[in-house]
C-alpha atoms as a printed R data frame, in Angstrom:
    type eleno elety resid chain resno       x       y       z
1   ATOM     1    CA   UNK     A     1 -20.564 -12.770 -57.036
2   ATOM     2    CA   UNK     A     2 -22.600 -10.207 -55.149
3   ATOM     3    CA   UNK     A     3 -23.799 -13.161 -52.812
4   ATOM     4    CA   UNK     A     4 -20.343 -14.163 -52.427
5   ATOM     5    CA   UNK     A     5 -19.360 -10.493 -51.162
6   ATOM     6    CA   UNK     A     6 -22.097 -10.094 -49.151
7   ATOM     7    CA   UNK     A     7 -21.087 -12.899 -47.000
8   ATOM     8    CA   UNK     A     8 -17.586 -11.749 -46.737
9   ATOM     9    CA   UNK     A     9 -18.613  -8.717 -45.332
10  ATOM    10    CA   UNK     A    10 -21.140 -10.186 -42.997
11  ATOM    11    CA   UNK     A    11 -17.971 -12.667 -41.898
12  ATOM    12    CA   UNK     A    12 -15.635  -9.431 -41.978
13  ATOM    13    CA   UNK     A    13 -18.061  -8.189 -39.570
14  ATOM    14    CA   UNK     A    14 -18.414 -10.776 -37.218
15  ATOM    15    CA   UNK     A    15 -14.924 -11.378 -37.531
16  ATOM    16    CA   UNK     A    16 -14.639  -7.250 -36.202
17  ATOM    17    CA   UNK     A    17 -17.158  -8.318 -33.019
18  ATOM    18    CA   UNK     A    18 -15.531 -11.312 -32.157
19  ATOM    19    CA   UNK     A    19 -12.619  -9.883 -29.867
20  ATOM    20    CA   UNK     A    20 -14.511  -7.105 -28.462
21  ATOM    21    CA   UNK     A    21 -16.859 -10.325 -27.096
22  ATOM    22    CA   UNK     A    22 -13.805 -11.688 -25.603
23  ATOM    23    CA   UNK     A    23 -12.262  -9.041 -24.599
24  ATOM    24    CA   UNK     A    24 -15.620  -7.802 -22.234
25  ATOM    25    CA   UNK     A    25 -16.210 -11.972 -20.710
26  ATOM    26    CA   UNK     A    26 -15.609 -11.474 -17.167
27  ATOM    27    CA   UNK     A    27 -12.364 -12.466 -15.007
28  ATOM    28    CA   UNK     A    28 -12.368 -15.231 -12.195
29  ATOM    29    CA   UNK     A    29 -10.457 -14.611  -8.713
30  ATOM    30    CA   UNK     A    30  -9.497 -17.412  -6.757
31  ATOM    31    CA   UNK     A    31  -9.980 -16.224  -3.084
32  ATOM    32    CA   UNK     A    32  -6.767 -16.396  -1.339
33  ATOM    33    CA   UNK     A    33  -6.164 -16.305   2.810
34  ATOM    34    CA   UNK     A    34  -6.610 -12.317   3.298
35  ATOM    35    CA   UNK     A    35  -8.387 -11.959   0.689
36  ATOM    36    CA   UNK     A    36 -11.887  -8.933   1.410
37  ATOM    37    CA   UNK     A    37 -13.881  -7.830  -1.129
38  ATOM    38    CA   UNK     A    38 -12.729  -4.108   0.069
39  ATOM    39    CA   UNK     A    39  -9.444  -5.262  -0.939
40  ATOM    40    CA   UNK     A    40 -10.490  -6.736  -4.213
41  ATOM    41    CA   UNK     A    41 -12.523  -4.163  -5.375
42  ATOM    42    CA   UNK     A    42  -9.617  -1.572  -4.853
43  ATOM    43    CA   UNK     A    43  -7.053  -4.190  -6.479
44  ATOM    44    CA   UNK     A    44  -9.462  -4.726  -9.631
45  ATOM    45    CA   UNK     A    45 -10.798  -1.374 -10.126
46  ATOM    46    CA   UNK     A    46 -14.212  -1.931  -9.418
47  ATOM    47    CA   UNK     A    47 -16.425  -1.289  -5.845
48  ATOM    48    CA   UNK     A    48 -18.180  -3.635  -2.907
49  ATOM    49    CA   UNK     A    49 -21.297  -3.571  -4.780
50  ATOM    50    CA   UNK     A    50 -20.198  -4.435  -8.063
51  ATOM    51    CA   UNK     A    51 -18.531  -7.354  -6.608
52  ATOM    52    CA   UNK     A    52 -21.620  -8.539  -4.087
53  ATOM    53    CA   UNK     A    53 -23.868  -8.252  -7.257
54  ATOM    54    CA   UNK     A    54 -21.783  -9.964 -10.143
55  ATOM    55    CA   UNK     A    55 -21.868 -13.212  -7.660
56  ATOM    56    CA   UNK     A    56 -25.053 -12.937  -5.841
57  ATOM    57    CA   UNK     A    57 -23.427 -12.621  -2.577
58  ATOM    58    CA   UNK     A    58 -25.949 -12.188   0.546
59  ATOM    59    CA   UNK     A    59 -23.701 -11.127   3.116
60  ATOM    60    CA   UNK     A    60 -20.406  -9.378   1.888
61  ATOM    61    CA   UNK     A    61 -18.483 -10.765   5.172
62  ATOM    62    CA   UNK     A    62 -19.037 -14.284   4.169
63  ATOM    63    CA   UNK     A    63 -16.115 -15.249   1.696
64  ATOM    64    CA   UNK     A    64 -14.373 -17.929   1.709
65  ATOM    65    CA   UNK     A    65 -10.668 -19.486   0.607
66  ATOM    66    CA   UNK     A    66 -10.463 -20.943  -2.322
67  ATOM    67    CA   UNK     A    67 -13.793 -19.514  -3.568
68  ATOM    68    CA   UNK     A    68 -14.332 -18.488  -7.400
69  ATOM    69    CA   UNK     A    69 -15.360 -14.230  -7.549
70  ATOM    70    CA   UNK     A    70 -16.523 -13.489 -10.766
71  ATOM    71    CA   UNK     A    71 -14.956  -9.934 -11.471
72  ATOM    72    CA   UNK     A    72 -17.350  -7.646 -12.958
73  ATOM    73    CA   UNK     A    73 -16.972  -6.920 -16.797
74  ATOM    74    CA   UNK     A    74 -14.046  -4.045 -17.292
75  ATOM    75    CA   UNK     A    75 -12.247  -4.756 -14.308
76  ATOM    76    CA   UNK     A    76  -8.630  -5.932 -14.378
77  ATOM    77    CA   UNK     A    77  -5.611  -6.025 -11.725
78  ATOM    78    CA   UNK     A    78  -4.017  -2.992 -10.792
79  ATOM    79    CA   UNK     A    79  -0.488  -3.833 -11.482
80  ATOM    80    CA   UNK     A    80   1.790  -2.565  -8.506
81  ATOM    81    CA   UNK     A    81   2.782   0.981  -9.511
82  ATOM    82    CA   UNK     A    82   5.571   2.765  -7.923
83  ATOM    83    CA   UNK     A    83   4.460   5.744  -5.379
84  ATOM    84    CA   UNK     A    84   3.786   8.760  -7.418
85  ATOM    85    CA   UNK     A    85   4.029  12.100  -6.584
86  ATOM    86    CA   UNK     A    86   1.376  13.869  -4.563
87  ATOM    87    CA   UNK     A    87   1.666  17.256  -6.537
88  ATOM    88    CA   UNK     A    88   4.404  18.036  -8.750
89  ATOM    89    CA   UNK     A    89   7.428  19.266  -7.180
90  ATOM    90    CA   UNK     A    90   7.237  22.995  -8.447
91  ATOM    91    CA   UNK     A    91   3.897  22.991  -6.478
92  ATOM    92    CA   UNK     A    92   5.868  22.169  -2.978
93  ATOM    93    CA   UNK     A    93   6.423  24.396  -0.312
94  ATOM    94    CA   UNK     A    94  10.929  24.579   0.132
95  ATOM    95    CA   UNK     A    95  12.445  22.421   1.030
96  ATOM    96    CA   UNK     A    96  10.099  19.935  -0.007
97  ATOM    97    CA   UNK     A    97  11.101  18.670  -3.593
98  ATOM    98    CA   UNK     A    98   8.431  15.406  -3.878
99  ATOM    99    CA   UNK     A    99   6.328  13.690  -1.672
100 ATOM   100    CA   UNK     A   100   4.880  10.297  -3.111
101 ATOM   101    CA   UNK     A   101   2.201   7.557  -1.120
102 ATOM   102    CA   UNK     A   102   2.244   3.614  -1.478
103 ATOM   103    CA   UNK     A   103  -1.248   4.583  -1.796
104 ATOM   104    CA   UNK     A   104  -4.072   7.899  -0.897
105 ATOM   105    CA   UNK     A   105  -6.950   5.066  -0.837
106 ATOM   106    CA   UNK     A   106  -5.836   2.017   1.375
107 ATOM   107    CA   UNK     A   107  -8.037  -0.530   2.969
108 ATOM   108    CA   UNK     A   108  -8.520  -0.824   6.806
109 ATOM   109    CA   UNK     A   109  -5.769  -2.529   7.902
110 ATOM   110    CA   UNK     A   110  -3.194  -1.416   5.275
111 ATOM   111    CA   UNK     A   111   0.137  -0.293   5.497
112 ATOM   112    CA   UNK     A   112   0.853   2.637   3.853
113 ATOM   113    CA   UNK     A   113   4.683   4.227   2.777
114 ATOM   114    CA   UNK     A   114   5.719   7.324   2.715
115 ATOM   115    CA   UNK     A   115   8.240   9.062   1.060
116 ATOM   116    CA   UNK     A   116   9.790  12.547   0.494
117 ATOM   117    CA   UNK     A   117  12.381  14.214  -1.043
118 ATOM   118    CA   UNK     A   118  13.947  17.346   0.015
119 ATOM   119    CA   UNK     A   119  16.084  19.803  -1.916
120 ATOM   120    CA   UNK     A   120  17.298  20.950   1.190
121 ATOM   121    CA   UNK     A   121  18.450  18.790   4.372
122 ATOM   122    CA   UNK     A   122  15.686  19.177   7.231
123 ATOM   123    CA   UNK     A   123  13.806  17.149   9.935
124 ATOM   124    CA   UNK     A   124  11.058  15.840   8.942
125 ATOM   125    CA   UNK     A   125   7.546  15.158  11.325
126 ATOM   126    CA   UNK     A   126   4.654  13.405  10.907
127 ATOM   127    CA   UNK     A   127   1.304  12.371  12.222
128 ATOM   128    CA   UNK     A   128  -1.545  10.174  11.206
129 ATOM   129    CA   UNK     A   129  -4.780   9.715  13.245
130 ATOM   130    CA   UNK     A   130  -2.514  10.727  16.283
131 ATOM   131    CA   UNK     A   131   0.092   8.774  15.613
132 ATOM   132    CA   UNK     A   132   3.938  10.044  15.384
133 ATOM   133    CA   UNK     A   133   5.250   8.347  12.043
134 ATOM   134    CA   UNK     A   134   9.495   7.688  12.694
135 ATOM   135    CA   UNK     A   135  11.349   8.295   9.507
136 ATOM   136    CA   UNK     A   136  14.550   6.752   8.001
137 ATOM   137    CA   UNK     A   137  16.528   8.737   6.033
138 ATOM   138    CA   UNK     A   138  17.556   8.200   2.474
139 ATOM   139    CA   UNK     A   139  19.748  10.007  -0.063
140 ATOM   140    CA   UNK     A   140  17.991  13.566  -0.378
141 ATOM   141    CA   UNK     A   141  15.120  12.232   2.012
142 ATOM   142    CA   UNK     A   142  13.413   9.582   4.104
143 ATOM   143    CA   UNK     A   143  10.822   7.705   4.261
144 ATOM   144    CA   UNK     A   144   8.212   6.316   6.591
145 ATOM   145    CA   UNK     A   145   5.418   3.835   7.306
146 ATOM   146    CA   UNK     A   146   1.947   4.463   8.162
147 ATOM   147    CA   UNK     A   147  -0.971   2.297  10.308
148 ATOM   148    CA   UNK     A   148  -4.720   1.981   9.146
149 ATOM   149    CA   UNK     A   149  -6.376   0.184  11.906
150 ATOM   150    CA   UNK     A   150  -8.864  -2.562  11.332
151 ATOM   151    CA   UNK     A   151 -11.602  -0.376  12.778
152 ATOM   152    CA   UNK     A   152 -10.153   2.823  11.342
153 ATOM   153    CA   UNK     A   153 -13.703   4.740  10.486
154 ATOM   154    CA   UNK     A   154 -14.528   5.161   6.785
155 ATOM   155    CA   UNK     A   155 -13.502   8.724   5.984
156 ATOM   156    CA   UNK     A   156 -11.125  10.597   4.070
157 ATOM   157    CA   UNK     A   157  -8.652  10.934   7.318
158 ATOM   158    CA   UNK     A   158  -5.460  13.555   7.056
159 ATOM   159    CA   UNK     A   159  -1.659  12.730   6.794
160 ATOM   160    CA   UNK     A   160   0.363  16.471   8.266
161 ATOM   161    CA   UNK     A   161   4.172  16.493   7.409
162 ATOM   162    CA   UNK     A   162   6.158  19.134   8.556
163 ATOM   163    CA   UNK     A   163  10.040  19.801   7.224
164 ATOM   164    CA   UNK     A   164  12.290  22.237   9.372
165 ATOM   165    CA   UNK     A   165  15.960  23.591   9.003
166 ATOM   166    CA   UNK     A   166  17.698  26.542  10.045
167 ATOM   167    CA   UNK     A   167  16.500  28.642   7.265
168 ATOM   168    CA   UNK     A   168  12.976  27.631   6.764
169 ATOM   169    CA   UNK     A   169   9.689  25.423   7.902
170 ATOM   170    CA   UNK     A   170   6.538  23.888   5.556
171 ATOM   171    CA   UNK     A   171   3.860  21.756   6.006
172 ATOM   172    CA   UNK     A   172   2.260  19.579   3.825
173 ATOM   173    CA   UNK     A   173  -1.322  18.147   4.630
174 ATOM   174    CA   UNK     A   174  -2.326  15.506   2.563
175 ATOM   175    CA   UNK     A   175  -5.524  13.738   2.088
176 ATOM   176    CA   UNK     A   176  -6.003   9.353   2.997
177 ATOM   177    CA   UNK     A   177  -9.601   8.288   1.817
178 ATOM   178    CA   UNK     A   178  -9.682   5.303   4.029
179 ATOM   179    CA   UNK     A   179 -12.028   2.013   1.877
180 ATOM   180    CA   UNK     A   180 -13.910  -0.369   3.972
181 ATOM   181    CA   UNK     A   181 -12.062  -3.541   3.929
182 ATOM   182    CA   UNK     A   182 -14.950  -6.171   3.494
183 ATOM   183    CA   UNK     A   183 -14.212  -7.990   6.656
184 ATOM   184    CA   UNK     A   184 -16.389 -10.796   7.728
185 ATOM   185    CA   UNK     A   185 -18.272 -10.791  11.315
186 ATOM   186    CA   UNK     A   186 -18.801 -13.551  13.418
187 ATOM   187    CA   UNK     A   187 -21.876 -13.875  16.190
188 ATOM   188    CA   UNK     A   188 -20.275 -16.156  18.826
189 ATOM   189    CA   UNK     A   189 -22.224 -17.361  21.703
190 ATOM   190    CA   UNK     A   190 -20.084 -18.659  24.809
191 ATOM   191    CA   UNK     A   191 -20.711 -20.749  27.915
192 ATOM   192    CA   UNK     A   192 -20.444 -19.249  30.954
193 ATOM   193    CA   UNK     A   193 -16.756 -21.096  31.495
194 ATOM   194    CA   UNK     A   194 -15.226 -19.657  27.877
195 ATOM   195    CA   UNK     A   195 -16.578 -16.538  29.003
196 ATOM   196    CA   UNK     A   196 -13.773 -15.813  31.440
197 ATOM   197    CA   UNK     A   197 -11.518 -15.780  28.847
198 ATOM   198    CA   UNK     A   198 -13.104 -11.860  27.830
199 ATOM   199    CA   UNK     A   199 -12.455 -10.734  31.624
200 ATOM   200    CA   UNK     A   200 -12.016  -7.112  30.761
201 ATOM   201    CA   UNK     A   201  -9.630  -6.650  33.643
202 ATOM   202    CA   UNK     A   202  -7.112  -9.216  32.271
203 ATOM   203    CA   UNK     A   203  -6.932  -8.403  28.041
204 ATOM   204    CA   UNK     A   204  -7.032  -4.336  29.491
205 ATOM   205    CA   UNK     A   205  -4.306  -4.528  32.006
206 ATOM   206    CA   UNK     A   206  -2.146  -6.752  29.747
207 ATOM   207    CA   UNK     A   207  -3.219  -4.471  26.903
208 ATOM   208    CA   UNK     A   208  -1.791  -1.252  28.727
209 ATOM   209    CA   UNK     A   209   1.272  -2.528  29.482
210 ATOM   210    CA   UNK     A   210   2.306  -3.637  25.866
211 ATOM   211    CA   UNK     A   211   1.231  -0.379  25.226
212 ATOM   212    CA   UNK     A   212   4.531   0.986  26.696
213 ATOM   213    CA   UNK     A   213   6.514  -1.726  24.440
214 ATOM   214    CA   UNK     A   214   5.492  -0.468  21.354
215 ATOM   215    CA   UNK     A   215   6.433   3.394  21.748
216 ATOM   216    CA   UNK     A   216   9.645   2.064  22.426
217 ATOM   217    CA   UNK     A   217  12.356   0.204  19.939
218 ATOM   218    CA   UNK     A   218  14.830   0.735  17.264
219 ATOM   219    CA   UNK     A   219  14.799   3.953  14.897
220 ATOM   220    CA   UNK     A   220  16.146   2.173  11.981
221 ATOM   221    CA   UNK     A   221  14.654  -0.985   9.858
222 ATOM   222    CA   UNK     A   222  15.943  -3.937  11.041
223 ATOM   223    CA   UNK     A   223  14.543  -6.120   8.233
224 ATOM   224    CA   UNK     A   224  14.874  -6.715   4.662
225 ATOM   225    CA   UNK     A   225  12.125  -7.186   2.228
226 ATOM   226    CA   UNK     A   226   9.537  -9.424   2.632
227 ATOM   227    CA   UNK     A   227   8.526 -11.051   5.849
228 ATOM   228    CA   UNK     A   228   8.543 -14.692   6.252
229 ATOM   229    CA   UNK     A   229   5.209 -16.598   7.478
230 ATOM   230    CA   UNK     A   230   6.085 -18.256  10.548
231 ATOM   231    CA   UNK     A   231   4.084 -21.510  10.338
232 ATOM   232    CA   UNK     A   232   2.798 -23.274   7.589
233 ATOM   233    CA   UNK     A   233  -1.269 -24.914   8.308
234 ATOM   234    CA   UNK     A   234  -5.008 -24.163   7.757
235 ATOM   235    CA   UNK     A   235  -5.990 -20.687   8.691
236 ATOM   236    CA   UNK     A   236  -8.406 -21.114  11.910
237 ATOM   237    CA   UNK     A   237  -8.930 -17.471  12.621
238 ATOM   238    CA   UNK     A   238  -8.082 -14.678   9.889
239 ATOM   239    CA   UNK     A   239  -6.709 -10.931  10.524
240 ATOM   240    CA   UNK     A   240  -9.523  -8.767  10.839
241 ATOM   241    CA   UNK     A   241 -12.254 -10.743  11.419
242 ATOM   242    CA   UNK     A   242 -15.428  -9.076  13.623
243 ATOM   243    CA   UNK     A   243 -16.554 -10.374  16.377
244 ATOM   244    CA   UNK     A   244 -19.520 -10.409  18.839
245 ATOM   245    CA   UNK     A   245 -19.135 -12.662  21.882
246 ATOM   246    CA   UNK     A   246 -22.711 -13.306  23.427
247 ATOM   247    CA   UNK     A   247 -24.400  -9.877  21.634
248 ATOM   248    CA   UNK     A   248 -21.848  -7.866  23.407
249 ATOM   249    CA   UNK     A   249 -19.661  -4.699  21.552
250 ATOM   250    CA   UNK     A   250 -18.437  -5.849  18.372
251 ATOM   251    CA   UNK     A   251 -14.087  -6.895  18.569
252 ATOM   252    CA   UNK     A   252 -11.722  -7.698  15.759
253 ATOM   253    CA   UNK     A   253  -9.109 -10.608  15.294
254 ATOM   254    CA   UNK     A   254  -5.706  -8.555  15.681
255 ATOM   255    CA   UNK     A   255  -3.313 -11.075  13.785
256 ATOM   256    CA   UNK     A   256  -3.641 -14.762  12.064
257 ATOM   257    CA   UNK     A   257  -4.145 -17.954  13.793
258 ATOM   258    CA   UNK     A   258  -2.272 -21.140  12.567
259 ATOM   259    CA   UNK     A   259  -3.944 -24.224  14.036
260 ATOM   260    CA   UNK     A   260  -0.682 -25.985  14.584
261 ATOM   261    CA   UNK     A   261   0.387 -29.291  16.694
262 ATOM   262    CA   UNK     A   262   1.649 -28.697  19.768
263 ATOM   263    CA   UNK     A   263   5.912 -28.586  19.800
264 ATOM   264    CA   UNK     A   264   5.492 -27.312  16.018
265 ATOM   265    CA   UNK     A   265   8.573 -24.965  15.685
266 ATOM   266    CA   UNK     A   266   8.016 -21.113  15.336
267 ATOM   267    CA   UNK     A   267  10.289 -19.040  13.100
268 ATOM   268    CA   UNK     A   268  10.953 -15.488  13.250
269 ATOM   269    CA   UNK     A   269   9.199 -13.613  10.450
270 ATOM   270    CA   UNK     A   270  11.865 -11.278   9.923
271 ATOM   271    CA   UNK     A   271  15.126 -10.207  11.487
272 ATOM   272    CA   UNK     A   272  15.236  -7.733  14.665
273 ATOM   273    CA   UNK     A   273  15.639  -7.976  18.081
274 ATOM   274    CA   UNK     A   274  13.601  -9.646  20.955
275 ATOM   275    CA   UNK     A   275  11.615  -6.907  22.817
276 ATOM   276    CA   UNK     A   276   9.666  -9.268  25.159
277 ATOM   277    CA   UNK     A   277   9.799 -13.194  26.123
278 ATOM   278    CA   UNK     A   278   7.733 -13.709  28.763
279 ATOM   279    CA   UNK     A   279   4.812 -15.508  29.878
280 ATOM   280    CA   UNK     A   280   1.483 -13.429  30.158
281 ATOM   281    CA   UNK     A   281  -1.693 -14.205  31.526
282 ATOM   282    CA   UNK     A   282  -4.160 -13.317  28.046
283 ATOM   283    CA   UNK     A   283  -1.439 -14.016  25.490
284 ATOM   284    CA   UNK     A   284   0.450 -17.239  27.381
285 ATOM   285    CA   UNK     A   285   3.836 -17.819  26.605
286 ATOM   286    CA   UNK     A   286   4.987 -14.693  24.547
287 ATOM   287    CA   UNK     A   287   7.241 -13.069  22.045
288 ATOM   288    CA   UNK     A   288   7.542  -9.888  20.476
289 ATOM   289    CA   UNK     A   289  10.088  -8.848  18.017
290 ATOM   290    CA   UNK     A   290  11.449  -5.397  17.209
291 ATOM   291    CA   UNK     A   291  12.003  -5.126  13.572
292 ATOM   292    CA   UNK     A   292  12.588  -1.180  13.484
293 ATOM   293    CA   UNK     A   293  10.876   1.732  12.917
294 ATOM   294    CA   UNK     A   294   8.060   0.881  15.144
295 ATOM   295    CA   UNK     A   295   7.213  -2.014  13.576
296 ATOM   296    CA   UNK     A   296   6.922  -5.643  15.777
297 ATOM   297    CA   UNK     A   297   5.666  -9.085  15.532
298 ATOM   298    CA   UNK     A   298   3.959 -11.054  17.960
299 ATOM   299    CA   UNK     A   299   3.846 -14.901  18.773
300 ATOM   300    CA   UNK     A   300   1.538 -16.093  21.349
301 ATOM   301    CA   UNK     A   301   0.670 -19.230  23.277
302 ATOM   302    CA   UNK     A   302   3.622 -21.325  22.753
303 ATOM   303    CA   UNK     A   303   4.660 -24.325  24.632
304 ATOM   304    CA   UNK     A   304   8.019 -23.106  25.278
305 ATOM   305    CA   UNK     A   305  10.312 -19.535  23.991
306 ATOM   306    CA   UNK     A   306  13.566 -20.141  22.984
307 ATOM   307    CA   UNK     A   307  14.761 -16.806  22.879
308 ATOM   308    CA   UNK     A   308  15.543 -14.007  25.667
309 ATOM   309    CA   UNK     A   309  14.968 -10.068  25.316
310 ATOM   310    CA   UNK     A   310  17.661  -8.664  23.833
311 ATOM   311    CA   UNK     A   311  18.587 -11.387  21.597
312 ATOM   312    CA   UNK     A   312  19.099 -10.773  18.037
313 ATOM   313    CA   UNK     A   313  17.155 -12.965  15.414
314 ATOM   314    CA   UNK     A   314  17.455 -13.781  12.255
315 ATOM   315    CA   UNK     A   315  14.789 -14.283   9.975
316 ATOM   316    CA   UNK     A   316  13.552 -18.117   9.894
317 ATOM   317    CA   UNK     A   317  15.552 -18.596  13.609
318 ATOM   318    CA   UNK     A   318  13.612 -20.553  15.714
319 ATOM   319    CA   UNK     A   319  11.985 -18.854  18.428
320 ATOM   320    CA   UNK     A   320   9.553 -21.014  20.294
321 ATOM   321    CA   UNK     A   321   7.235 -24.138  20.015
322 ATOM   322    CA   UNK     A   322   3.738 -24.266  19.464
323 ATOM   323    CA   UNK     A   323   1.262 -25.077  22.739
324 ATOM   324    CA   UNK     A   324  -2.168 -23.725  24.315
325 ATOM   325    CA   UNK     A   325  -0.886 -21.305  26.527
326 ATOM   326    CA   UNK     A   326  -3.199 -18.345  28.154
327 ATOM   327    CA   UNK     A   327  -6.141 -17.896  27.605
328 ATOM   328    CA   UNK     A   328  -6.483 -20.550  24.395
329 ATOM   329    CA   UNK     A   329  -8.809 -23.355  23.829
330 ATOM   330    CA   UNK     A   330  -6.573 -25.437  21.729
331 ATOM   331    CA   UNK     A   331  -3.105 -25.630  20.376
332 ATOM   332    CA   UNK     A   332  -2.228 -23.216  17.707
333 ATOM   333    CA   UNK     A   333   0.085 -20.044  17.216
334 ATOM   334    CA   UNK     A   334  -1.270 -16.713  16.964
335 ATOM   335    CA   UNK     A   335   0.872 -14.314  15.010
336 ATOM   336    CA   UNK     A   336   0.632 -10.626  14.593
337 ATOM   337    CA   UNK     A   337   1.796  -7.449  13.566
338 ATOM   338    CA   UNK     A   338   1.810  -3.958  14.686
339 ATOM   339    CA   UNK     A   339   3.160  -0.771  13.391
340 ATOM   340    CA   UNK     A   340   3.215   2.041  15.996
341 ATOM   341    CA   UNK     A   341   1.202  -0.220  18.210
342 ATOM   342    CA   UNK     A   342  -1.386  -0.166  15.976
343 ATOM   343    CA   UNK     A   343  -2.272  -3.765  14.175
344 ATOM   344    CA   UNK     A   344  -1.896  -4.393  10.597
345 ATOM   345    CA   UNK     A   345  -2.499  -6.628   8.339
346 ATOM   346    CA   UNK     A   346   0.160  -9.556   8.595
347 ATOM   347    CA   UNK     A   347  -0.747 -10.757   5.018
348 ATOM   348    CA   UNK     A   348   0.295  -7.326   3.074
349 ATOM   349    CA   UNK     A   349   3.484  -7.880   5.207
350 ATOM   350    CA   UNK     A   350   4.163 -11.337   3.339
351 ATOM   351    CA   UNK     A   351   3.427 -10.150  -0.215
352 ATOM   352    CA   UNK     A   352   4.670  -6.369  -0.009
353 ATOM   353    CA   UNK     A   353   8.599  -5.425   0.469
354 ATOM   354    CA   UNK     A   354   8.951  -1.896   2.770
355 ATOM   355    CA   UNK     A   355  11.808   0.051   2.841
């Protein structure tokens, strides 16, 4: 009998261990197009590190699609939480009655929303890394979007916010730490004829005049939740992606690249209005969309555009073909995004609603 209860209790016991073994076996993650570890880590609650040294990775830019990432032990998915206020609202400064962030921590690259509530009616300002954020207002407040650019340093930056009425004026300054996004670098050598293509004089002077374009455009969202992709292929160049051409300064990959037939239609992403259909010399035969609220997508090197400025779109409306113009080496459709002229990351904009 005593036998017989010892090895109950040594089953009992094991019994006890057995889930807290389960429980602590380590999570797989399928990489998916987008996918960094900086991202990861932040979505999984663990770091870079943790991540580079649960899968013996040499060079944390080098992941790949469809990949398997062992997630270190204790680390789950962060499950999309709604914005949550900054400081409670007794702790505001009138007429401020909440302030709440998609997120203080986002990746390079990231979109970020803002939102605040007023007790009062006021304008609202604000400005990140320079940048003048346009708000749309909602019942008791508004909200906003904000840009962290691919190369956006690795600091806790500053978001100001300012609310003013008749009676009264606050400010609000709140802290961004901004996470290294993971993203892969590439060493490309060119031969002397490629090399044209990275004439300073042409992607600068094109550059400066989009410039102009983007400060420009509607003052209210134009879209509605999520953005469309606007071809369907292999990825042959992701968002973000560093690059060296022949050892010189190190560049980034401003949207995705879809290597796509030539004549393959292009869709809008989302509803807005054409703000350019032209063809440019860098860029080839071009389309940018107004979408509201400083935000705009691009479409470059088509065959042929099927839409003039001014034109409203809908999203999924056809708006050009796929080709190799510009400055291209082979057909495909580049496709980007940029939020107060700055570039973001297109896939966020495909999995995230804004508004």
């Amino acid at each position: 009998m005593r036998r017989l209860t010892l090895w109950v209790i040594i089953v009992a016991i094991g019994l006890a261990l057995l889930p807290g073994r389960v429980a602590a076996q380590e999570a797989v993650h399928i990489v998916q197009p987008g996918d960094t570890l900086g991202g990861l880590a932040a979505r999984y609650g663990t770091t870079v590190q943790a991540l580079t040294e649960a899968n013996a990775i040499v060079n944390r830019n080098l992941i790949y699609v469809g990949q398997r990432l062992v997630i270190p032990t204790g680390a789950a998915p962060a499950p999309p939480a709604a914005p949550r206020p900054v400081t409670p609202a007794t702790d505001l400064p009138a007429p401020f009655a909440g302030v709440r962030l998609s997120t203080s921590r986002p990746v390079q690259g990231q979109t970020v929303q803002l939102n605040v509530e007023l007790a009062r009616p006021a304008t609202l300002q604000a400005t990140f890394r320079g940048e003048a954020l346009r708000f749309s207002p909602t019942e008791g407040g508004a909200w906003a979007l904000l840009a962290v650019g691919p190369l956006a340093p690795v600091i806790t930056d500053r978001l100001v916010i300012t609310a003013t009425n008749a009676a009264e004026t606050a400010s609000l300054t709140l802290p961004i730490a901004i996470q290294d996004a993971g993203f892969r670098t590439q060493n490309l050598t060119l031969d002397p004829e490629t090399s044209q293509l990275l004439d300073p004089d042409l992607i600068e002077g094109e550059a400066a005049r989009l410039e102009g374009l983007f400060k420009t455009g509607r003052d209210t969202p134009l879209w509605n939740g999520l953005f469309i992709a606007p071809g369907r292929s292999p990825i042959t160049a992701d968002f973000g992606e560093r690059r060296r051409y022949n050892d010189g300064p190190v560049s980034y990959h401003e949207g995705i690249d879809y290597g796509l037939p030539v004549g393959t239609p292009v869709r809008a992403a989302a509803a807005g209005v054409v703000a350019l259909a032209e063809r440019l010399t860098v860029r080839g035969n071009t389309v940018f969309i107004d979408h509201g609220l400083g935000v705009y997508s691009g479409y470059f090197h088509m065959s042929q555009r099927a839409v003039q400025p001014g034109e409203r779109v809908m999203a999924g409306e056809i708006i050009g073909w796929v080709g190799s113009t510009g400055l291209s080496t082979g057909p495909h459709l580049h496709w980007e995004i940029r939020l107060h002229g700055i570039n973001v990351s297109p896939w966020q904009w495909l999995r995230e609603p804004f508004g």
